[in-house]
KEDREN-989079 format. One record per residue (C-alpha): x, y, z; residue number from 1. Coordinates in nm, 2 decimals. Each point is the difference from the previous one (the first is absolute). Layout:
# KEDREN-989079
      xx      yy      zz  resi
       X       Y       Z   NUM
...
***
This chain:
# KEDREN-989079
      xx      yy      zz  resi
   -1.98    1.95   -4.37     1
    0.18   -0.09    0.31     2
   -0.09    0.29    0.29     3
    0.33    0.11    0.16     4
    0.10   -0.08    0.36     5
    0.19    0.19    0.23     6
    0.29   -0.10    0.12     7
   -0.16    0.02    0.38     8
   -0.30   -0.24   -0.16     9
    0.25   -0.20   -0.11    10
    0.23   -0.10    0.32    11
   -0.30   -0.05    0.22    12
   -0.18   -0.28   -0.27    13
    0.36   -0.15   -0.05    14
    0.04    0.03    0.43    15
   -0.30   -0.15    0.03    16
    0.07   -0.28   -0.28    17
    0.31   -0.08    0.18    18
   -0.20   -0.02    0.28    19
   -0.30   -0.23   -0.08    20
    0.32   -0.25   -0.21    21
    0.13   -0.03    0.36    22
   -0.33   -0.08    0.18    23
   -0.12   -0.23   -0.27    24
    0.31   -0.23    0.04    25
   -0.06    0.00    0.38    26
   -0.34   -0.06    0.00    27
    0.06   -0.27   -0.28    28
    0.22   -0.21    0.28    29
   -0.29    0.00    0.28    30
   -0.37   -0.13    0.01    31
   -0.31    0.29   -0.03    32
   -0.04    0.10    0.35    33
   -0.27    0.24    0.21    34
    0.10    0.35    0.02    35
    0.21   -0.04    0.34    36
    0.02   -0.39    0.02    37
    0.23    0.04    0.30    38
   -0.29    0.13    0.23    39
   -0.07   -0.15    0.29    40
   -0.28   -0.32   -0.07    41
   -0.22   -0.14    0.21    42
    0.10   -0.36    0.12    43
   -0.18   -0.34   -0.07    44
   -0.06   -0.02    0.38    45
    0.08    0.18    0.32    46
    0.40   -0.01    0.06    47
    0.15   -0.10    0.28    48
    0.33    0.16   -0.19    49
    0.11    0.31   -0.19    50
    0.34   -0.05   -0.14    51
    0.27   -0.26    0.00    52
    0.39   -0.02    0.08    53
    0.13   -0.33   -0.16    54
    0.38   -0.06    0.12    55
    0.11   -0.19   -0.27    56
    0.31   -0.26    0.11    57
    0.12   -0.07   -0.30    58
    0.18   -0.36   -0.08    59
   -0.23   -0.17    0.26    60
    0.04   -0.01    0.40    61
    0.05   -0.34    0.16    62
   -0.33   -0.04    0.21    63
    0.19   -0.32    0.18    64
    0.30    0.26    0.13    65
   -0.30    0.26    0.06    66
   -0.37    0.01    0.10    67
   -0.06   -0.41   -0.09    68
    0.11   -0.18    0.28    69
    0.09   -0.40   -0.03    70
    0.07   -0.19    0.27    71
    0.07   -0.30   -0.25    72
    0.29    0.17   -0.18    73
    0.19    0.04    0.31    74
   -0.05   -0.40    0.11    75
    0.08   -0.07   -0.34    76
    0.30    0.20   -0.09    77
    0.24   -0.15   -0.21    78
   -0.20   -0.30   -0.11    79
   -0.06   -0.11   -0.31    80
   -0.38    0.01   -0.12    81
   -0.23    0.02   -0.32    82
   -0.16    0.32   -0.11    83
   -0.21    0.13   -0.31    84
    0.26    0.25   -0.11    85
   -0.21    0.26   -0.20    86
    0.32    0.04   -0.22    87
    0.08   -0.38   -0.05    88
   -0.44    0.00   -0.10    89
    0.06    0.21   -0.25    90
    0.30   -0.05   -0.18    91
   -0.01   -0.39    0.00    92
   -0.37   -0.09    0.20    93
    0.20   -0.20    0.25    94
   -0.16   -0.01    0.31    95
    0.11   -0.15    0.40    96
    0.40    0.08   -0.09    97
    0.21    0.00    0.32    98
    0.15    0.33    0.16    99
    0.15    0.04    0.28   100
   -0.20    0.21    0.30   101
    0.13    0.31    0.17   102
   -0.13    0.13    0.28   103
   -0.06    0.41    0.03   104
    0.30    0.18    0.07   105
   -0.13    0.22    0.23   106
   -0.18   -0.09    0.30   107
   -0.41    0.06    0.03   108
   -0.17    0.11    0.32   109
   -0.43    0.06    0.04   110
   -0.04    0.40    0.04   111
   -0.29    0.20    0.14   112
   -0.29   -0.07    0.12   113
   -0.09   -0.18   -0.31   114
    0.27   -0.28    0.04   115
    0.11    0.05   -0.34   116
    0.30   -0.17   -0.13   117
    0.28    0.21   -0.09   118
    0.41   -0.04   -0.04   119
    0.27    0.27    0.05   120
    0.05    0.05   -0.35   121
   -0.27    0.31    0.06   122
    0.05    0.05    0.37   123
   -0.21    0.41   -0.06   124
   -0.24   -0.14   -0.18   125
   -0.07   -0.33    0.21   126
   -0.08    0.25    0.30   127
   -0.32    0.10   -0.24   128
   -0.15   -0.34   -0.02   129
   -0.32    0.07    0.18   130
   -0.06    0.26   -0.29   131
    0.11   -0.24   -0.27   132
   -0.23   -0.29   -0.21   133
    0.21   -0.26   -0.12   134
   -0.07   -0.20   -0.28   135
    0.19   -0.29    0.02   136
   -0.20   -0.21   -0.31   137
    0.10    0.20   -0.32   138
    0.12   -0.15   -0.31   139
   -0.02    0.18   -0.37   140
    0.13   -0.08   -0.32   141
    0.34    0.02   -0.15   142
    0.35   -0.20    0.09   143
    0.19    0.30   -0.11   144
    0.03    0.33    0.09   145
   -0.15    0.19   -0.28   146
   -0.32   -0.19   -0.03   147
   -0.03   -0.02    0.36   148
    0.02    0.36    0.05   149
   -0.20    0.08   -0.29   150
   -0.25   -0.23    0.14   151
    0.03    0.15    0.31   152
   -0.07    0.39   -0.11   153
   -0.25   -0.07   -0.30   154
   -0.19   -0.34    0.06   155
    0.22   -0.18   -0.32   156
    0.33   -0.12   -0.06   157
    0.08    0.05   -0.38   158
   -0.32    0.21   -0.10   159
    0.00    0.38   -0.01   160
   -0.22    0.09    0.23   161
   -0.11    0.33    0.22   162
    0.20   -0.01    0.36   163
   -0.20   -0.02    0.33   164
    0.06    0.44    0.06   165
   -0.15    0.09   -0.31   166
   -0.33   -0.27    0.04   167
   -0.05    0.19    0.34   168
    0.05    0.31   -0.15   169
   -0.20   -0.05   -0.26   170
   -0.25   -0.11    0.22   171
    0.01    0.22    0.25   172
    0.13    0.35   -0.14   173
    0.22    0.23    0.18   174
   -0.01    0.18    0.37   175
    0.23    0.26   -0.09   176
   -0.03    0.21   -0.33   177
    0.36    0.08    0.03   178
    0.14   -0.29    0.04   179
    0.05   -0.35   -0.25   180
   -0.20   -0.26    0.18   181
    0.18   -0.29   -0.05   182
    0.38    0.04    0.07   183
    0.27   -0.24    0.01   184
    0.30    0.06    0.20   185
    0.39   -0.15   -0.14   186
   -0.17   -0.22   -0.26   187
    0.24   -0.26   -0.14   188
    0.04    0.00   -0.34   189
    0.02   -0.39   -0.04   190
   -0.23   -0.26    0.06   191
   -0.29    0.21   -0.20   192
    0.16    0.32    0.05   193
   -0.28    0.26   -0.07   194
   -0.27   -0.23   -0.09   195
   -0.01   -0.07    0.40   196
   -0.13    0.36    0.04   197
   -0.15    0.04   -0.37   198
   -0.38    0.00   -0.13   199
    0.08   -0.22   -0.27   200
   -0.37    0.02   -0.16   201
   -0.17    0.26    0.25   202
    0.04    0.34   -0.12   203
    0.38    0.13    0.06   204
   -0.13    0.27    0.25   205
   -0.02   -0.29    0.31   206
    0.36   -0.05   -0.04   207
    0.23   -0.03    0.30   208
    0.23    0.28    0.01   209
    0.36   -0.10    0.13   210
    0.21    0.16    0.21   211
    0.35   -0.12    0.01   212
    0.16   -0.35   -0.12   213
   -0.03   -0.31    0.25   214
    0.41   -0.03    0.14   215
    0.07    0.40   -0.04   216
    0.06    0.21    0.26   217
   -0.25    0.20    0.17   218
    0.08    0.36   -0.19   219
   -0.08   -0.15   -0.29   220
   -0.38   -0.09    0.07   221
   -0.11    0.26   -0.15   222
   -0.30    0.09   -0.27   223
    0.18    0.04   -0.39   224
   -0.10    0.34   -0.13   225
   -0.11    0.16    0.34   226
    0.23    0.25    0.02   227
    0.12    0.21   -0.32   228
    0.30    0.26   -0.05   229
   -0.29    0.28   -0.13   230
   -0.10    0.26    0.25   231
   -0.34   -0.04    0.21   232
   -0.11    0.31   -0.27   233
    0.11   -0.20   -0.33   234
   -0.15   -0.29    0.13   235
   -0.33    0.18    0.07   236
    0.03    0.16   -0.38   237
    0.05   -0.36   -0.12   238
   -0.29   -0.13    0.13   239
   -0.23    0.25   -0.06   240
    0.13    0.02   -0.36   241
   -0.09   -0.41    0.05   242
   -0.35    0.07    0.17   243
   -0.11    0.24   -0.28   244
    0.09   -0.28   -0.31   245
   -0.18   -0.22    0.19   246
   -0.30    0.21    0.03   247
    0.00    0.07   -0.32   248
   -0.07   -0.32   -0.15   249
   -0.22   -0.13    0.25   250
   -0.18    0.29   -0.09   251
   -0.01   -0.12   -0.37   252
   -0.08   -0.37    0.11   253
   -0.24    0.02    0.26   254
   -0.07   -0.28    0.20   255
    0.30   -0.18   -0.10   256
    0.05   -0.22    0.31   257
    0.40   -0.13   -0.12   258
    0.10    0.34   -0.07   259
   -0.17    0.15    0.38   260
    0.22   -0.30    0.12   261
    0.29    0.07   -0.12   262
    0.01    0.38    0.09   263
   -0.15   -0.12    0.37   264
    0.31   -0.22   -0.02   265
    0.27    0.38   -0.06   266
   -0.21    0.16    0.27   267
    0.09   -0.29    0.22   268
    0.39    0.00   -0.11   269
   -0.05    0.39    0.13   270
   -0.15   -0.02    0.32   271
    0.24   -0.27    0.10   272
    0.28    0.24   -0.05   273
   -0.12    0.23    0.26   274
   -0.09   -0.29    0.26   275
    0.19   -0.32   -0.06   276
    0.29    0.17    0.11   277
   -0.13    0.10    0.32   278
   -0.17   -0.32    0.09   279
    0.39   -0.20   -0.12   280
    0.18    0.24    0.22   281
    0.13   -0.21    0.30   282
    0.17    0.32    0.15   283
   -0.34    0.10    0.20   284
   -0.03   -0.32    0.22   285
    0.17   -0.03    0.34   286
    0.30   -0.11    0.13   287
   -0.21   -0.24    0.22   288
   -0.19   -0.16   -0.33   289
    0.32    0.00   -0.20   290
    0.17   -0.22    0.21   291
   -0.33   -0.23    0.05   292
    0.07   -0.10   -0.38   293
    0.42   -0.02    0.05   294
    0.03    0.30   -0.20   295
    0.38    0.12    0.00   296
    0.08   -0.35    0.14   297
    0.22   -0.15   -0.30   298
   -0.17   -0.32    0.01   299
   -0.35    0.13   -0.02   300
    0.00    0.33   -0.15   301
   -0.10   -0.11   -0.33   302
   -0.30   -0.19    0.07   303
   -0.11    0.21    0.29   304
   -0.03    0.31   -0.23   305
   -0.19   -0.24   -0.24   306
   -0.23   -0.12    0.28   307
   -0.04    0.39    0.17   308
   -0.11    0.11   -0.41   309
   -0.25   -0.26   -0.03   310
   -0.13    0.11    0.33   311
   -0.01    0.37   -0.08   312
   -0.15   -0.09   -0.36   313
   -0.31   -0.21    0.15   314
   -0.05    0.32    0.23   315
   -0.02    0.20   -0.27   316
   -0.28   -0.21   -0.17   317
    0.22   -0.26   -0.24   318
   -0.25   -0.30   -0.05   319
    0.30   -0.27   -0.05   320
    0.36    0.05    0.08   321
    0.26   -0.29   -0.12   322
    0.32    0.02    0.24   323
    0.26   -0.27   -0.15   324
    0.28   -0.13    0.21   325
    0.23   -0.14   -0.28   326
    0.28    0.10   -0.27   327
    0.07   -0.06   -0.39   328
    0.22   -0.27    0.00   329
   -0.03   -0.36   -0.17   330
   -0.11   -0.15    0.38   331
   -0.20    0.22    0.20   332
   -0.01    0.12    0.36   333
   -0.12   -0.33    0.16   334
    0.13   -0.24   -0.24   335
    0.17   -0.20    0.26   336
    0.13   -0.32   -0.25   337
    0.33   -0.06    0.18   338
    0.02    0.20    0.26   339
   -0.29    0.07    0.28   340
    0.17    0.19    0.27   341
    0.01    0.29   -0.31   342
   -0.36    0.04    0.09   343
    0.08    0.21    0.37   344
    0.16    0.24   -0.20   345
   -0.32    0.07   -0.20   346
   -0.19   -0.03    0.33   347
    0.21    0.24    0.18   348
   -0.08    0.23   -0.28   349
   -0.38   -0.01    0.03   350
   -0.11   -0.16    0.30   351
    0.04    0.37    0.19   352
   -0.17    0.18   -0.26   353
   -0.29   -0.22   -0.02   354
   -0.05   -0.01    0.35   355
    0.03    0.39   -0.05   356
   -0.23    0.01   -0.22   357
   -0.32   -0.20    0.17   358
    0.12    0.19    0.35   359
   -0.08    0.33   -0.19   360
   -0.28   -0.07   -0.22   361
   -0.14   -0.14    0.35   362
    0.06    0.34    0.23   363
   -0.16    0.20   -0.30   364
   -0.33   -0.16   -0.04   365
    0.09   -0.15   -0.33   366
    0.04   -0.36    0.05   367
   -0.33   -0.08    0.08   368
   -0.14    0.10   -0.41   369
    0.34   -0.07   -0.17   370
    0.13   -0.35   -0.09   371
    0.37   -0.12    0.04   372
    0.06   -0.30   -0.17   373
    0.34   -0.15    0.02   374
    0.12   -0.27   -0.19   375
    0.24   -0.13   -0.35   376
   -0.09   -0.18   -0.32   377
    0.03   -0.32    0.25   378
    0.22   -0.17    0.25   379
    0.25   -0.27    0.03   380
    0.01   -0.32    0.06   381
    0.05   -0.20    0.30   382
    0.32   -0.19   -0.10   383
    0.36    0.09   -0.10   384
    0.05    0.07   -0.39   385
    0.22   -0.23   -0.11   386
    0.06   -0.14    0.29   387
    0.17    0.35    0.05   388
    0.00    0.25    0.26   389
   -0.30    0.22   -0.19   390
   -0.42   -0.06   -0.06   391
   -0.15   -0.03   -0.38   392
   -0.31    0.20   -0.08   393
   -0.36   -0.17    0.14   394
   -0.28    0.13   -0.21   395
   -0.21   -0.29    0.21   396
   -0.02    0.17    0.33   397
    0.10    0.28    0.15   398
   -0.07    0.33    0.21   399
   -0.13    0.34   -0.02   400
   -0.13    0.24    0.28   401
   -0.23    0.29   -0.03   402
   -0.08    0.27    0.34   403
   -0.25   -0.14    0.18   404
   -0.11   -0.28    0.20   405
   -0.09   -0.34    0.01   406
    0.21   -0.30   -0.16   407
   -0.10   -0.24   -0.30   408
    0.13   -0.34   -0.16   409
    0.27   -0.17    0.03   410
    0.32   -0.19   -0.17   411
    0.05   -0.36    0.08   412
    0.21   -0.13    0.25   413
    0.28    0.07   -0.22   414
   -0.07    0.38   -0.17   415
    0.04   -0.17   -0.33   416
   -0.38    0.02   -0.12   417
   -0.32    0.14    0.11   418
   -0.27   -0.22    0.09   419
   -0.24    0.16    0.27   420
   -0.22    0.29   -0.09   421
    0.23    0.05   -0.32   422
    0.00    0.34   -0.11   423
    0.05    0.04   -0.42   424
    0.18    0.34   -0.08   425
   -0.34    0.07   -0.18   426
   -0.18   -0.01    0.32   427
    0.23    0.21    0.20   428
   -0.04    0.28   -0.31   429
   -0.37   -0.08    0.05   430
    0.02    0.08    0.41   431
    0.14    0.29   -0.03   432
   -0.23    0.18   -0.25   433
   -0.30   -0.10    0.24   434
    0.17    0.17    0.26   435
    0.02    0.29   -0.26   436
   -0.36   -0.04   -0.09   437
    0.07   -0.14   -0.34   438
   -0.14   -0.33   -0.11   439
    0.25   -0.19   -0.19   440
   -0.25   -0.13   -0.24   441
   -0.20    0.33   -0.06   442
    0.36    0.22   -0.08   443
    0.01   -0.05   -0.35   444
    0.10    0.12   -0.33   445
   -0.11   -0.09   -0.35   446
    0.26    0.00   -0.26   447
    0.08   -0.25   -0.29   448
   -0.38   -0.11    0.03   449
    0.00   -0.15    0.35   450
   -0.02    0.13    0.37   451
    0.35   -0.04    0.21   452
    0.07    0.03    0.34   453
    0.31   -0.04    0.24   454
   -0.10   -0.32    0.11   455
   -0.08   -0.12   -0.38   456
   -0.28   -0.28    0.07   457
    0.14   -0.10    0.36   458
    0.04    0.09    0.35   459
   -0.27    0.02    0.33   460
    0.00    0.24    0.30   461
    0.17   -0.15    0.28   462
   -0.23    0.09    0.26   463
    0.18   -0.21    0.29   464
    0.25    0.31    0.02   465
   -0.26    0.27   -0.02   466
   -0.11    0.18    0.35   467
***
């Protein structure tokens, strides 16, 4: 004889069902993972660094017009020479084709104390130079833009792998329990799209959460979800209501570490609610620091609300902030084919907030334990495209910049490849973990029967650039 149930019995099991269907599919998509796997973790080895602010430039700066000067392009200009085009290698292995040289279009100057070379294509930032460590000797992998930038973020160009944020957050855990600690600021949605900020194989909860799409306007960088049309009250009932289901079958499945997760994961989604908001909103800063990033300038406003987020998110504990200077479209930002004056309008649009950026994070104390790295998924080359009046991309050799001091490598005399202390885009990944306290070849995770890492089976610590 079946006993009876009341119809109170009844809706809790069936709440509670509905409840545990829901949490099953989530915790089906992520790995097991500790009770709060987003707590803070000791590091491999004391840190020199606490966070990072990479200002992605997307499309690929030209070093030669920039922070790579060549005296030969200048003697040279207009002459006909052979280069290995990375392109030309790849599509048809031709090597030594002739292209034309062009000199940089804007003129270079040495700036500071350190002598650095600079041009007047970033005239705020080139008055930072003593601060900066230029890297003048990188080349990666990929001719193209999506492999390159895959490359770039996640260590492969066609494999799905986890991006750089989420191996240092899984690595290192969070600093603020109300915050995501990995966020990435007007992502682009091509050239790997989410996979640039995604886990791939590391449990979903090191995701990158995005704020904004890379070309929008400022207003819409916002977090999806963070605000809802239910009162503060309702909202409370909900998640009580939430908390209680929740409780209820962890309380029939103790122990269960993917199911803790997941409801860590809601309690996370809540807290953010009442903070993100406070920590996004730009209102609360000066006139004086608002107009140190070119906010409510038209040319800069964008980028310099972008830049003034990133710096109000790594003061509120985010471990690794993504900050892209780019748009949707077929070519991106820097994508200069045809047409290299094109790149002082990006300039103008970024070089002020930048500057802004390591000027503020400077006065507050936070420069000396955060990382700015600067940089695109390469540069261009040091001759015309085409014989044209633009640069083709140059996976080969290029530049990046993180705060700091000291310089390393160099181009040859051209910019076209690297050849003294070369730096591989796996050894870059590699320096800046050190400087986090991560070793690149202990941060690993098992799945599919093998260990993986960000820098796969490559990569060293360049130690030349290290204080």
């Amino acid at each position: 004889m079946i006993s009876p149930v009341s119809r109170r019995e009844w809706l809790s099991r069936t709440a509670c069902g509905f409840g545990a269907l829901a949490l099953a599919d989530l915790a089906a998509r992520a790995q097991p993972a500790a009770a709060n796997p987003l707590a803070p973790k000791a590091p491999h080895h004391p840190a020199k660094a606490k966070r990072v602010i990479f200002l992605f430039m997307q499309g690929g700066v030209s070093h030669v017009d920039s922070y790579d000067y060549k005296p030969r392009l200048v003697a040279d200009d207009g002459r006909q020479l052979p280069f290995d085009d990375a392109r030309a290698i790849a599509n048809t292995g031709m090597r030594g084709t002739n292209r034309r040289v062009m000199k940089p279009l804007w003129e270079f100057r040495q700036r500071g104390q350190s002598g650095l070379w600079a041009s007047e294509l970033f005239p705020h930032v080139a008055q930072h130079m003593d601060e900066l460590c230029v890297v003048k000797s990188l080349h990666t992998e990929g001719v193209a833009h999506g492999p390159a930038t895959l490359f770039l973020h996640c260590g492969s160009t066609n494999f799905i792998r986890p991006s750089m944020g989420s191996w240092v957050l899984y690595g290192l855990g969070s600093e603020n329990a109300n915050l995501p600690g990995f966020m990435s600021i007007a992502p682009s949605a091509g050239n790997g799209g989410p996979r640039n900020y995604g886990t791939a194989f590391l449990p979903a909860i090191y995701q990158g959460t995005a704020l904004g799409r890379a070309g929008g306007t400022a207003a819409e960088a916002t977090i999806r979800n963070l605000t809802s049309p239910v009162s503060a009250a309702g909202r409370q009932a909900q998640f009580d209501l939430l908390r209680e289901l929740h409780a209820e079958q962890l309380r029939r499945t103790p122990g269960d570490a993917e199911l803790e997760a997941v409801a860590a994961s809601y309690e996370l989604a809540w807290r953010m609610q009442q903070n993100a908001p406070d920590v996004l909103d730009l209102s609360k800063e000066s006139a004086e620091t608002l107009a140190l990033y070119g906010i409510n300038d038209r040319a800069t406003d964008t980028f310099g609300r972008q830049c003034l987020m990133a710096r109000r998110l790594s003061e509120a504990g985010v471990r690794y902030i993504q900050v892209t200077y780019g748009d949707n479209s077929a070519n991106p930002a820097w994508d200069q084919h045809s047409n290299m004056p094109k790149h002082a309008d990006h300039a103008k649009a970024c070089d002020k907030p930048i500057a802004g950026l390591l000027a503020d994070l400077k006065r507050r104390g936070l420069l000396e334990d955060t990382i700015v790295w600067w940089g695109g998924e390469f540069g261009r080359t040091p001759y015309a495209e085409g014989n044209g009046t633009g640069r083709d991309h140059n996976p080969a050799g290029f530049t990046v910049w993180l705060a700091g001091g000291g310089l390393v490598g160099a181009t040859d005399e051209f910019g076209s490849q690297a050849v003294e202390n070369k730096v591989h885009m796996h050894d870059l990944h590699a320096t800046i973990l050190h400087q986090l306290g991560l070793d690149h070849e202990r941060l690993t995770y098992r799945y599919s029967g093998r260990n993986f890492r960000l820098t796969d089976v490559h990569g060293r610590v360049v130690r030349e650039v290290l204080a």
